[in-house]
N, C-alpha and C positions, 0 to 999 in steps of 0.2 A: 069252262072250268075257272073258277071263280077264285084268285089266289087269296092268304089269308092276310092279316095283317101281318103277321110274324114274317112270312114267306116276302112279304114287300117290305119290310124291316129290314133283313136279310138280304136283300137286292139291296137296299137303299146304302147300308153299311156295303157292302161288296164293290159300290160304284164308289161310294166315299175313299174306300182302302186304295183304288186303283186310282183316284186322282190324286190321293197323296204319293204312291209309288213315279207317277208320270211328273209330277212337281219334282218330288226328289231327283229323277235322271235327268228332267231338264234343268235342274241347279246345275247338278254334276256337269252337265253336256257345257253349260255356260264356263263353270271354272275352269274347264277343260280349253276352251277358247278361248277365256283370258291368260290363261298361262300359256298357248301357244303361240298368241299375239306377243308374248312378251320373251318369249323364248326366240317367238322371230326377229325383234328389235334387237334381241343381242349377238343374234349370230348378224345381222347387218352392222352394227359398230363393232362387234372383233373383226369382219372381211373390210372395213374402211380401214382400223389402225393396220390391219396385217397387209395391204395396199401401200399405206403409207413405210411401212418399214422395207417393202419389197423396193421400192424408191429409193429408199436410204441407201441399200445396203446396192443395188444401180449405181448410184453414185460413187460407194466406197470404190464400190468391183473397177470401176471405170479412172479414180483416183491411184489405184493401183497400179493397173496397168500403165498409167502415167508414168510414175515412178518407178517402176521397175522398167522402163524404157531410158530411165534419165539413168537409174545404176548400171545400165548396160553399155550406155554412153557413155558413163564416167570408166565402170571398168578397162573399157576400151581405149580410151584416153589412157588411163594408167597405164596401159600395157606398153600403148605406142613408145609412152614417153622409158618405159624403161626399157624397152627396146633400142629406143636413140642413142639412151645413156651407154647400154651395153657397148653399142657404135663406136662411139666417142671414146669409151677406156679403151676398145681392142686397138684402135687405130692409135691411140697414143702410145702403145705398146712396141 
């Protein structure tokens, strides 16, 4: 059976429509992986700064703790001494 030219027309347009549809998804499929490439570059520079402030803020916690070791020192200090002082006026008493 001997197709006609119309009928091979009609193929020929059918294969064209479908390699334009396969062009189209594989644009699509591309910008889809360039925007995931760059979606991935940025979640790796927000996980380096949010590293870097986890560091930071290591340090402060640790600075802290410093210092509220030295107010606790100084409190204690203060206390002795008014404690002595207390000493000292009863006994002059």
């Amino acid at each position: 059976m001997a197709a006609t030219l119309e009928e091979l027309e009609a193929r020929v347009a059918a294969l064209e429509a479908e390699r334009v549809d396969y062009r189209a998804v594989l644009a699509a499929v591309n910008a889809l992986g360039a925007n995931q490439s760059q979606l991935a570059q940025n979640v790796g520079a927000f996980e380096q700064r949010l590293g870097g402030v986890e560091e930071r803020l290591g340090t402060v916690e640790s600075e802290l703790h410093t210092h509220s070791g030295y107010l606790r020192s100084l409190d204690e200090g203060q206390a002795e001494m008014k404690d002595l002082l207390i000493r000292a006026l009863d006994t002059r008493e």
